[in-house]
C-alpha positions in Angstrom: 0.0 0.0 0.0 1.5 3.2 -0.5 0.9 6.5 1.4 2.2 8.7 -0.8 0.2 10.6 -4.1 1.8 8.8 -7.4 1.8 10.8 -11.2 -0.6 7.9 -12.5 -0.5 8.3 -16.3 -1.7 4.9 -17.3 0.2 3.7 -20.0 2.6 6.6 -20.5 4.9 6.2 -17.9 5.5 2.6 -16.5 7.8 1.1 -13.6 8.9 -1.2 -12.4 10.2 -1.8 -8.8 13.3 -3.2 -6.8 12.3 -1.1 -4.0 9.1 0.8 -3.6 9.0 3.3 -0.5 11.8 1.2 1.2 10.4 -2.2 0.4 12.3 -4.6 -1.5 10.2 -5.8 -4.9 10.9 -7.7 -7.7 14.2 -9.8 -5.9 13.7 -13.2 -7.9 13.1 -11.9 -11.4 16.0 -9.7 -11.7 18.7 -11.0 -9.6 21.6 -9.6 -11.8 20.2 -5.9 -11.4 19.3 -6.5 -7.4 23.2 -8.2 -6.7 24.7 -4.7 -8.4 22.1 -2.8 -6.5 23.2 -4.2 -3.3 26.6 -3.3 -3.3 26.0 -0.1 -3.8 26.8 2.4 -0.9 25.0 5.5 0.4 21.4 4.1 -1.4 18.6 4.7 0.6 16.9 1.7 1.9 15.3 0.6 4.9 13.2 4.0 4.5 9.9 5.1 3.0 11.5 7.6 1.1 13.8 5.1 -0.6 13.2 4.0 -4.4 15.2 1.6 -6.8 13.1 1.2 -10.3 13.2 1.1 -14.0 11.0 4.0 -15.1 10.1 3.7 -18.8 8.4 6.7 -20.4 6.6 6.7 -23.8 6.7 9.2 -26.6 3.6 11.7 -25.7 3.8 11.5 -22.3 4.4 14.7 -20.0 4.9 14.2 -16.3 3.2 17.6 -14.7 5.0 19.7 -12.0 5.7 17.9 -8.8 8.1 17.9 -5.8 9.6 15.0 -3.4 8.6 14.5 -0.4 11.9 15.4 1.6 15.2 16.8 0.8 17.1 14.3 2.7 17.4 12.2 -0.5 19.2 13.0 -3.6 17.7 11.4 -6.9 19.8 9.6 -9.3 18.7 8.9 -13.3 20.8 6.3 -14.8 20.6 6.4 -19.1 19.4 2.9 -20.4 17.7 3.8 -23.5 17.5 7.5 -24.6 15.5 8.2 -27.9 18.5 10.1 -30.4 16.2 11.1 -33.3 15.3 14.0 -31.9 16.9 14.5 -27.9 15.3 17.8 -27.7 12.1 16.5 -27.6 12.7 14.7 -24.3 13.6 16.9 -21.5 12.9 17.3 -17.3 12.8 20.9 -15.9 14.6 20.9 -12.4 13.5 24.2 -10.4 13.9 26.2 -13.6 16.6 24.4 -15.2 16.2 22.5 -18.6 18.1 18.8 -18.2 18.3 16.6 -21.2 19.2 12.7 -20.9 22.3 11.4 -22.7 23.4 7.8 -23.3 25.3 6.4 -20.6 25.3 9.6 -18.1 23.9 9.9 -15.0 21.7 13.2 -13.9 21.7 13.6 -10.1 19.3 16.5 -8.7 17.3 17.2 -5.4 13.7 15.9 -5.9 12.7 18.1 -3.6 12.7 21.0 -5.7 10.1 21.1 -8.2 10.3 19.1 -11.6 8.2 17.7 -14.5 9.2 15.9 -17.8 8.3 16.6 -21.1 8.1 14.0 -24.0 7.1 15.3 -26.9 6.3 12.5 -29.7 7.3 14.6 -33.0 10.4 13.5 -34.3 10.7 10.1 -32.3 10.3 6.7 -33.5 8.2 5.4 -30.2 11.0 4.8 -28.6 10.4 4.9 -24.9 12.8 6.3 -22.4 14.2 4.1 -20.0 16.2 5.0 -16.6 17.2 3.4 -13.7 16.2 5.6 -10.8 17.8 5.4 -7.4 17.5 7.7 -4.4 20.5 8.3 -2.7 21.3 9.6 1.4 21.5 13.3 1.2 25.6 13.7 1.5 24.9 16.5 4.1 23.1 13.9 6.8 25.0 12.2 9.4 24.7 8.4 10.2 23.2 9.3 13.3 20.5 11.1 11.4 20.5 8.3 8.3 19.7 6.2 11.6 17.1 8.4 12.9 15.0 8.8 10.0 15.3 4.6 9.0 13.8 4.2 12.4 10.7 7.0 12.1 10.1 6.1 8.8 10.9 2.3 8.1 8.0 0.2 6.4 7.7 -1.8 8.8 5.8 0.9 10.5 3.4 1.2 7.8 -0.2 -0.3 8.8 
């Protein structure tokens, strides 16, 4: 169950989860992606603020104006599959600022602040966008605060 609002736009924007407001998902039928993920340090797990997904956009799709919840996470887009025939059709507005996805780069931003994607489908060949989103432990926290907010806001305490 989740308590927070979700963008729910059908069959524009799809995802699918390895961890979903803390909560591991998914562990048997991608074990590959979940052993990387695992070794990872400073991911945010073990904390309903925490998510690990594949987020696969569609041509036409627009994801309106929204914030994070918290600022104690930073937000991590990994490039998978980035549409080339026309990039500039396909961007996220950060708090003002106009980011475009490249092959093979990472975009790192505070969700916090407020964004919204733009996919426009002139130009492109249906060719979905695909990133691998992670939230990350704001660098500025301490691990006695990590610690803190894993305890007030683990899923276990949901229900």
């Amino acid at each position: 169950m989740s308590i927070w609002v979700e963008n729910d736009l059908s069959d524009e924007w799809s995802k699918f989860y390895f961890l979903n407001q803390g909560a591991v998902q998914n562990e048997e039928e991608c074990p590959q992606s979940n052993n990387i993920l695992n070794r990872c340090q400073n991911l945010m797990t073990d904390c309903l603020f925490g998510y690990q997904f594949f987020s696969i956009l569609n041509p036409g799709s627009k994801i309106d104006p929204h914030t994070g919840p918290t600022n104690v996470r930073l937000r991590c887009h990994v490039s998978l599959q980035i549409p080339v025939a026309n990039p500039k059709s396909l961007n996220m507005n950060v708090n003002g600022v106009k980011v475009t996805w490249k092959d093979d780069e990472v975009i790192l931003f505070d969700d916090s602040f407020q964004h919204h994607v733009v996919y426009n489908s002139k130009g492109n060949s249906g060719v979905p966008r695909v990133v691998l989103l992670l939230d990350f432990w704001h660098p500025d926290l301490t691990e006695a605060e990590r610690t803190c907010l894993q305890t007030c806001f683990s899923p276990a305490n949901i229900n």
